[in-house]
C-alpha atoms as an extended CHARMM CRD file, in Angstrom:
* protein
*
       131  EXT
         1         1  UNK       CA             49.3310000000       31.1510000000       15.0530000000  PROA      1               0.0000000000
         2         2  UNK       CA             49.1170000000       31.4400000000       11.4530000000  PROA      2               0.0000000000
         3         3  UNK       CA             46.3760000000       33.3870000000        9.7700000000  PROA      3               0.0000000000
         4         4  UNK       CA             46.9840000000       31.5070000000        6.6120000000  PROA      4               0.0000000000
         5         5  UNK       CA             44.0420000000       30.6870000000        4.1540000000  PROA      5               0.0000000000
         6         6  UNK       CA             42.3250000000       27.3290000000        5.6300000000  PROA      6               0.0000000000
         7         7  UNK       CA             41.2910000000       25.9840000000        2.2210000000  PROA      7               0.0000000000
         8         8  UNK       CA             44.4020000000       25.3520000000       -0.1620000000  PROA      8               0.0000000000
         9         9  UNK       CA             43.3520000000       25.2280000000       -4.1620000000  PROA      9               0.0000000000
        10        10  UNK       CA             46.1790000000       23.1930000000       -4.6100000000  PROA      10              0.0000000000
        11        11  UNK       CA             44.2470000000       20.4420000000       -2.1630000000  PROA      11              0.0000000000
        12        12  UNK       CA             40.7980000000       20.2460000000       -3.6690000000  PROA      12              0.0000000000
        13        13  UNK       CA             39.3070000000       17.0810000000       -4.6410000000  PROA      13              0.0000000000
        14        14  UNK       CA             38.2230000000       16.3740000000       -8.1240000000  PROA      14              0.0000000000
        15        15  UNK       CA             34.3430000000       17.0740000000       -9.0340000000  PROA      15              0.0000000000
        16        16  UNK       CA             32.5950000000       13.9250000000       -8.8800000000  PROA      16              0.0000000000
        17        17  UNK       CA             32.2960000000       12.9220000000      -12.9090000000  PROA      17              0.0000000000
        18        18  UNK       CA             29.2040000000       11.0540000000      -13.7680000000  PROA      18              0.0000000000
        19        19  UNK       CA             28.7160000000        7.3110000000      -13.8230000000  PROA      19              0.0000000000
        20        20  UNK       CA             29.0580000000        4.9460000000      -16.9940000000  PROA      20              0.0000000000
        21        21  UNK       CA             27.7400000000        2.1170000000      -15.1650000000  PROA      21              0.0000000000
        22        22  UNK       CA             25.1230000000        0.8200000000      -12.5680000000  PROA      22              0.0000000000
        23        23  UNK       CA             21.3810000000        1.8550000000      -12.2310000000  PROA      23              0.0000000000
        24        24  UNK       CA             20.4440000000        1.9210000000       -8.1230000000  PROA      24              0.0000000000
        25        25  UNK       CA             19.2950000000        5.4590000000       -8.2750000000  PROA      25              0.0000000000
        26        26  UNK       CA             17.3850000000        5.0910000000      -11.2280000000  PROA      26              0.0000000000
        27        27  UNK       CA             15.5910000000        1.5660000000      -11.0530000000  PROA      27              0.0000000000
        28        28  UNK       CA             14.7310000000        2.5300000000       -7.5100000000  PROA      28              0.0000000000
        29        29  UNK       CA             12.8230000000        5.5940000000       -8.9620000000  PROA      29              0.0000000000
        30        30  UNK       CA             11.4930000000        3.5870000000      -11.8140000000  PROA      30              0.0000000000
        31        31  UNK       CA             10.1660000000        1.1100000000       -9.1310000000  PROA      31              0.0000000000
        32        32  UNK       CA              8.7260000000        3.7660000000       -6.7440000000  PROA      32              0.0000000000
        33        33  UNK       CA              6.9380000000        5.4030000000       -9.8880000000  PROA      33              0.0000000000
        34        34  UNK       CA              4.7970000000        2.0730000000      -10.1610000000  PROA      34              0.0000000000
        35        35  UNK       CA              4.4670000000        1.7770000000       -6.6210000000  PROA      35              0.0000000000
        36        36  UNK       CA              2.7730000000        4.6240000000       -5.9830000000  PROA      36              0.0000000000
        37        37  UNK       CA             -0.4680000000        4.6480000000       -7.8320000000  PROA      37              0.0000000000
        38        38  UNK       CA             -0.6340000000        0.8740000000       -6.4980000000  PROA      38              0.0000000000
        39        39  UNK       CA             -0.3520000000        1.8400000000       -2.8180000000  PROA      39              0.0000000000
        40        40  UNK       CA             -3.2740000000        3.7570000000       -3.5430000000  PROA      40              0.0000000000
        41        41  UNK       CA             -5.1610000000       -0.0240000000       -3.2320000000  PROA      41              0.0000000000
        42        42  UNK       CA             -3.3740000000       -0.3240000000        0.3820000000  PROA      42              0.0000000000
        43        43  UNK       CA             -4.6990000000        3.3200000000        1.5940000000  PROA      43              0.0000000000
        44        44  UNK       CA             -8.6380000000        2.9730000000       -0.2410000000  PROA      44              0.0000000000
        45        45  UNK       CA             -9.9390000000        0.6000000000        2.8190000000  PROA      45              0.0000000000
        46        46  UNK       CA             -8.8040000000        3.3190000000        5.4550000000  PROA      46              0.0000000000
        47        47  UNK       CA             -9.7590000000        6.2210000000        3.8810000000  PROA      47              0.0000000000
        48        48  UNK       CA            -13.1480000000        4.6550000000        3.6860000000  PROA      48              0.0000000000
        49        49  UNK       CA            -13.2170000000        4.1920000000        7.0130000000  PROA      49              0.0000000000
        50        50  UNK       CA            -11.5200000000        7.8040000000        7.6160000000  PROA      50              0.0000000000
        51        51  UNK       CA            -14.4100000000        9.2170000000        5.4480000000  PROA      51              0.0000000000
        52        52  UNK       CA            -16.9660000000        7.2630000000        7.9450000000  PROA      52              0.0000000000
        53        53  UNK       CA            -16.1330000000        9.0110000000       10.7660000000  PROA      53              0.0000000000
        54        54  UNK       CA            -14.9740000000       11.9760000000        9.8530000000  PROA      54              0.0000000000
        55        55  UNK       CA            -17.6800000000       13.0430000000        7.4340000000  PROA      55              0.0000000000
        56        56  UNK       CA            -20.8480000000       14.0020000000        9.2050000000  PROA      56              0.0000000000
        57        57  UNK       CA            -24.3040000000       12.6260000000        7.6840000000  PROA      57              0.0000000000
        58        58  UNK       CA            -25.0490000000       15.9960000000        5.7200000000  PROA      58              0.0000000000
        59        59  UNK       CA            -23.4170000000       19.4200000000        4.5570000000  PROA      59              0.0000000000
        60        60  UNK       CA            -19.6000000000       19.9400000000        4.6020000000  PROA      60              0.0000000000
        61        61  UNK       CA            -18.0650000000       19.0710000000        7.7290000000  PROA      61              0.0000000000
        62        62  UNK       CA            -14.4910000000       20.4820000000        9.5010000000  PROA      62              0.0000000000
        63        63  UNK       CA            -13.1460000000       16.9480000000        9.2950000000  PROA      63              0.0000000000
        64        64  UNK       CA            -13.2210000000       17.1190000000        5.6710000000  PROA      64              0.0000000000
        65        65  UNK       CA             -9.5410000000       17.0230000000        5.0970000000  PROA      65              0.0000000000
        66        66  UNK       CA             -9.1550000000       13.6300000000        6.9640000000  PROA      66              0.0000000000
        67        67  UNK       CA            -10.3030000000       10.9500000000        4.4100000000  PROA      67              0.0000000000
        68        68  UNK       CA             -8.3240000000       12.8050000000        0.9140000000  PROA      68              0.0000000000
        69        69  UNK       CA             -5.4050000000       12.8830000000        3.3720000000  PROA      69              0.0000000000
        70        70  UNK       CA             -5.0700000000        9.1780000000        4.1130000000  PROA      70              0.0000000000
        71        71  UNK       CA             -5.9940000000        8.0650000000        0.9310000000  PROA      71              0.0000000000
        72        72  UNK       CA             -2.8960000000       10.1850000000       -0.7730000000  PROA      72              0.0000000000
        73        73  UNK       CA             -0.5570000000        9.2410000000        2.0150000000  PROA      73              0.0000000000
        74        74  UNK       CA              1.6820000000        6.7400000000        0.3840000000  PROA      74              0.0000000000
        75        75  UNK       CA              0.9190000000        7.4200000000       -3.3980000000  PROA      75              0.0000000000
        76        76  UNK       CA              2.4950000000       11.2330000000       -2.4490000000  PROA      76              0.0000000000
        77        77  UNK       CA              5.2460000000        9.5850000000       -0.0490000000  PROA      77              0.0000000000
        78        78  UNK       CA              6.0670000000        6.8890000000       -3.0050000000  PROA      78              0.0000000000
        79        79  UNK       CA              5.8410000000        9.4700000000       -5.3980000000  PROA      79              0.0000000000
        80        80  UNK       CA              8.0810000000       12.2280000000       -3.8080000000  PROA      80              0.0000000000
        81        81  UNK       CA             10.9680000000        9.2510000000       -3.4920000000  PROA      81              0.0000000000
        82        82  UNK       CA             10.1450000000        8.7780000000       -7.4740000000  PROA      82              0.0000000000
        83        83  UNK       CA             10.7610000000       12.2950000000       -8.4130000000  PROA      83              0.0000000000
        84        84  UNK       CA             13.6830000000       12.4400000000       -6.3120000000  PROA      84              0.0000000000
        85        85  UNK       CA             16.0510000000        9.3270000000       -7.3120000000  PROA      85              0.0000000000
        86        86  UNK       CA             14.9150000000       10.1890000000      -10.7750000000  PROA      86              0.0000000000
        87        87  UNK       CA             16.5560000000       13.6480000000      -10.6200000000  PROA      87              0.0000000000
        88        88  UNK       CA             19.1820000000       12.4550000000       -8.8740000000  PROA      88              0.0000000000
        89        89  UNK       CA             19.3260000000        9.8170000000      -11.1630000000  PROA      89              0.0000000000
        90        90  UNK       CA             19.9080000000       12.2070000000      -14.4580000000  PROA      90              0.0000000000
        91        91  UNK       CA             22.2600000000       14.0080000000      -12.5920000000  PROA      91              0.0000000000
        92        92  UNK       CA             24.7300000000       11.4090000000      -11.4570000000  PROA      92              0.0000000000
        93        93  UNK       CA             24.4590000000        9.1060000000      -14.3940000000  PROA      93              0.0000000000
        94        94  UNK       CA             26.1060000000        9.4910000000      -17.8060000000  PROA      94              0.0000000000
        95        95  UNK       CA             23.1110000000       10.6050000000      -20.7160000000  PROA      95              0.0000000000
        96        96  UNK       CA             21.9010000000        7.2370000000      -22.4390000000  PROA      96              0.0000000000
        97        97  UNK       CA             22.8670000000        5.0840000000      -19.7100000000  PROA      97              0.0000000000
        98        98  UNK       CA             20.4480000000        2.5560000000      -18.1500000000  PROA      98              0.0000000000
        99        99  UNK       CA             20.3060000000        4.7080000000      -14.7770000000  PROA      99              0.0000000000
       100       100  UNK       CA             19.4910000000        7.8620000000      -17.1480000000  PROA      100             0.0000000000
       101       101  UNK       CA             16.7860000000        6.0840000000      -18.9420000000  PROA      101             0.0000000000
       102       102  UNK       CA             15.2760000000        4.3520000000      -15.6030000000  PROA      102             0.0000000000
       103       103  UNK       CA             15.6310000000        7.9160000000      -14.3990000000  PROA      103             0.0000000000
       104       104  UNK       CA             13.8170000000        9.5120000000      -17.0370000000  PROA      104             0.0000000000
       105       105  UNK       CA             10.9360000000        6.7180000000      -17.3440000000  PROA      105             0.0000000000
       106       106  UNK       CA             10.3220000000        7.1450000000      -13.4550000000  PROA      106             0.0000000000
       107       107  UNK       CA              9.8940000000       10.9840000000      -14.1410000000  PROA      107             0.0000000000
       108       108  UNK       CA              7.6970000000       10.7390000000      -17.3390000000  PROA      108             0.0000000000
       109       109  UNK       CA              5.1380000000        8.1860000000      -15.3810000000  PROA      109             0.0000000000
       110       110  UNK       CA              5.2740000000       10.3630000000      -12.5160000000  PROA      110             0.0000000000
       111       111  UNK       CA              4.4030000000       12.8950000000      -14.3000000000  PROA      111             0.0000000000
       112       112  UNK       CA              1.5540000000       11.0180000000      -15.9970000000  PROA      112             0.0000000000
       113       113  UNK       CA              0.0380000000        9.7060000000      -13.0060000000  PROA      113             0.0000000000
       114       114  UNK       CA             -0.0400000000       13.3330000000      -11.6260000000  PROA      114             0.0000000000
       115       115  UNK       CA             -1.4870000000       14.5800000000      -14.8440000000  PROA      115             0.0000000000
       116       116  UNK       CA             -4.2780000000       11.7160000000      -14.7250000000  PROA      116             0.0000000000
       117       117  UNK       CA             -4.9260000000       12.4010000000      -11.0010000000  PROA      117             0.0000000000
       118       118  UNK       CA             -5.0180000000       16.4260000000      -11.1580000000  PROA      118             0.0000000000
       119       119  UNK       CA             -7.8150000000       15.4820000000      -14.5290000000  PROA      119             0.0000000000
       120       120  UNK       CA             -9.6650000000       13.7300000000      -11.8660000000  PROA      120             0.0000000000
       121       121  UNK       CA             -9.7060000000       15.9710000000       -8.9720000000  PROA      121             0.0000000000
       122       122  UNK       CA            -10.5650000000       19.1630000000      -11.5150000000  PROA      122             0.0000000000
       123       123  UNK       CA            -13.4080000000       16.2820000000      -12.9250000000  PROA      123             0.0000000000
       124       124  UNK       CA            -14.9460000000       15.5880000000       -9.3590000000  PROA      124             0.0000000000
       125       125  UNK       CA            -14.0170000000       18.7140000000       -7.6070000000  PROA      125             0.0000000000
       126       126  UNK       CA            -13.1240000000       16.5330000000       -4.8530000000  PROA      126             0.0000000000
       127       127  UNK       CA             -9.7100000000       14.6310000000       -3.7570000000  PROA      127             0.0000000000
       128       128  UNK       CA            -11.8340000000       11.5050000000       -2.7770000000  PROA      128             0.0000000000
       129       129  UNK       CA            -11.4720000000       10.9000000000       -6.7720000000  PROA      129             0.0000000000
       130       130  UNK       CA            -12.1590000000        7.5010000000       -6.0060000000  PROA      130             0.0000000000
       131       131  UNK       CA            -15.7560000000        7.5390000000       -4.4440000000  PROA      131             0.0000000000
């Protein structure tokens, strides 16, 4: 049995250069970045309804939590897959590309709509920002 090295130099693959071509990562952040402050329209109805049974008729309640949660839901799941591809996006594809730029523009609304909702929630003092 040999107690030779298991990883030979003269073996390794090439690092991965970046892409010229192609924009998947970066259109599908771009596309989740819009997305997600328009699933908010999808989630308003049941955190309504989440708020109407959890909340009780006066004070604070423990439930609380249970209406803000449902009503950021998707815009935080839609978001989080926005942030991603777009970092992954500027990583893999070549700078000035159309994946870089659909990269960056997902990441600069993101960043924008998190900007306009933390104004809100700081505004209100509440996440229900809507109602």
């Amino acid at each position: 049995m040999s107690l030779a090295p298991l990883h030979d130099p003269s073996i390794a693959s090439a690092p991965a250069s970046p892409k010229a071509h192609g924009s998947g990562e970066g259109t599908a952040s771009l596309a989740f970045s819009l997305i997600a402050p328009a699933s908010m329209f999808l989630t308003v109805p049941f955190s309504l309804l989440a708020e109407f049974f959890t909340r009780p008729s006066e004070g604070p309640g423990r439930l609380d939590w249970v209406a803000p949660l449902v009503l950021w839901s998707y815009p935080a799941l839609f978001g989080l897959l926005a942030v991603t591809l777009g970092i992954v996006s500027l990583r893999v594809f070549v700078r000035r590309s159309n994946g870089w730029r659909a990269g960056v523009a997902a990441l600069w609304i993101s960043a924008a709509e998190v900007a306009v909702g933390l104004v809100l929630v700081l505004r209100d003092g509440d996440f229900m920002i809507l109602f």
